[in-house]
C-alpha positions as CSV (number, residue, x, y, z in Angstrom):
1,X,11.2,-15.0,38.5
2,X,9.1,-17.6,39.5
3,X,8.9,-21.2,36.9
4,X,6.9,-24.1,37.1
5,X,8.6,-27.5,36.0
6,X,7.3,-30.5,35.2
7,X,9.8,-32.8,35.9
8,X,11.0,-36.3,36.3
9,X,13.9,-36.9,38.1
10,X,15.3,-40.0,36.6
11,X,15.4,-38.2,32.9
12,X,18.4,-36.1,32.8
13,X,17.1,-33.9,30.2
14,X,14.6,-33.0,33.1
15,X,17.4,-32.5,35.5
16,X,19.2,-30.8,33.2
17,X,16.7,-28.2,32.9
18,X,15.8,-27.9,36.5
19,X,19.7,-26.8,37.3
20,X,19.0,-24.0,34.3
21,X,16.2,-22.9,36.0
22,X,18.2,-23.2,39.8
23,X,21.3,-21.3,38.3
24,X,19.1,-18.7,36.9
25,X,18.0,-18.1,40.2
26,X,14.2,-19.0,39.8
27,X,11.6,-19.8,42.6
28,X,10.9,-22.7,41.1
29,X,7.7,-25.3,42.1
30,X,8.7,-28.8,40.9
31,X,6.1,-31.1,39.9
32,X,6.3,-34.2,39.4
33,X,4.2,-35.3,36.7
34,X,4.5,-38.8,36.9
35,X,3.3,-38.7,40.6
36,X,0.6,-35.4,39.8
37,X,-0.2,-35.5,36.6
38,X,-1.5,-32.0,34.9
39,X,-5.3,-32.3,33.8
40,X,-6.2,-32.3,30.3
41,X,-7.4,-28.8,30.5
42,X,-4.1,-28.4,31.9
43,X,-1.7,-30.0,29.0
44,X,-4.4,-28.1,26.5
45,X,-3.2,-24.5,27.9
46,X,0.2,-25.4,28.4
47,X,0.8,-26.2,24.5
48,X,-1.3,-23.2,23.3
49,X,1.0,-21.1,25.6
50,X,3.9,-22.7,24.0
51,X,2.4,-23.0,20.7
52,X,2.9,-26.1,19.9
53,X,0.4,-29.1,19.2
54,X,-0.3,-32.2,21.0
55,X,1.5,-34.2,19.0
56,X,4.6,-31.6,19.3
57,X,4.7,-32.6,23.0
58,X,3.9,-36.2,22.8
59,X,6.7,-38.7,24.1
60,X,6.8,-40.8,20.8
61,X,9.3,-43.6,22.1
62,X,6.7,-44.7,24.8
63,X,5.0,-48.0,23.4
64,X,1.2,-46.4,23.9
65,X,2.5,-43.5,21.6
66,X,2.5,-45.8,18.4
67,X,-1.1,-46.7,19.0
68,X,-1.8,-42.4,18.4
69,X,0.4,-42.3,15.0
70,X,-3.0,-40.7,13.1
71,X,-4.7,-39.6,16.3
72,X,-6.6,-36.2,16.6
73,X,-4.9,-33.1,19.4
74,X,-7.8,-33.9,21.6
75,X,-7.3,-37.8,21.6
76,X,-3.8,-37.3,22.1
77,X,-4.7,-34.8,25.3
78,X,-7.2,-37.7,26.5
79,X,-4.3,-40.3,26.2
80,X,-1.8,-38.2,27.7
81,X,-4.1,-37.5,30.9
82,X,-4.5,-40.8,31.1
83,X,-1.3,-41.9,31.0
84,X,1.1,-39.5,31.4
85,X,4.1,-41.1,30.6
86,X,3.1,-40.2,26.9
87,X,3.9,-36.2,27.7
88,X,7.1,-35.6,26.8
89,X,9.5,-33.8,29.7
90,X,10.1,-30.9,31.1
91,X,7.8,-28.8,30.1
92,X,8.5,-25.2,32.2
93,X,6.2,-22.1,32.5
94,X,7.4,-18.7,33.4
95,X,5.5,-15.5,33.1
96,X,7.0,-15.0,30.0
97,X,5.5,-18.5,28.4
98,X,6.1,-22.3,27.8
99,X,8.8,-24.1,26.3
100,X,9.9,-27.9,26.4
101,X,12.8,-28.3,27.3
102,X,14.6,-30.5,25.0
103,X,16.8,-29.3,24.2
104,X,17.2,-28.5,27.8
105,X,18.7,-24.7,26.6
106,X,15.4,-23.5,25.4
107,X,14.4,-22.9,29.1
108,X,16.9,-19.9,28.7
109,X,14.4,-18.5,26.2
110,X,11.5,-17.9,28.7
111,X,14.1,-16.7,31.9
């Protein structure tokens, strides 16, 4: 099975998932979404794979978060590709869809 991460290594949740993904024995491209960000189009696709909003996969702790409290999915996909600290980690793709991975278990879901 192959899975796509987008990871940061200093969150543990990340890390967490990563080693689910290892265990399960999945080719697994890491990307490091801090360093290559994903594109807007890219974020878009994601969260209709996982079916989940914008907003659902917005990092709300992050101080430029609060500024998007009433903000529309597509302002929230501009903010997030500009600053991509505001997407909220890991998101992982397999060919059986998109989850986020917090808690880090529901990668299990699309293994």
């Amino acid at each position: 099975m192959n899975a796509t991460i987008y990871h940061n290594p200093r969150c543990s949740k990340s890390r967490e998932a990563l080693a689910i993904l290892q265990d399960a024995g999945a080719s697994v491209t890491v990307i490091e979404y801090l360093k290559t960000p994903p594109s807007r189009t890219e974020l878009a696709r994601l969260y209709a794979k996982a079916g989940m909003s914008p907003r659902d996969g917005l990092r709300t702790a992050e101080t430029g978060a609060k500024a998007l409290k009433n903000a529309s999915d597509d302002a929230i996909l501009d903010a997030m590709a500009a600053d991509p600290i505001l997407i909220e980690r890991p998101l992982v793709e397999t060919d059986k869809g998109v989850r986020l991975g917090r808690p880090p278990e529901r990668v299990r879901q699309i293994l």
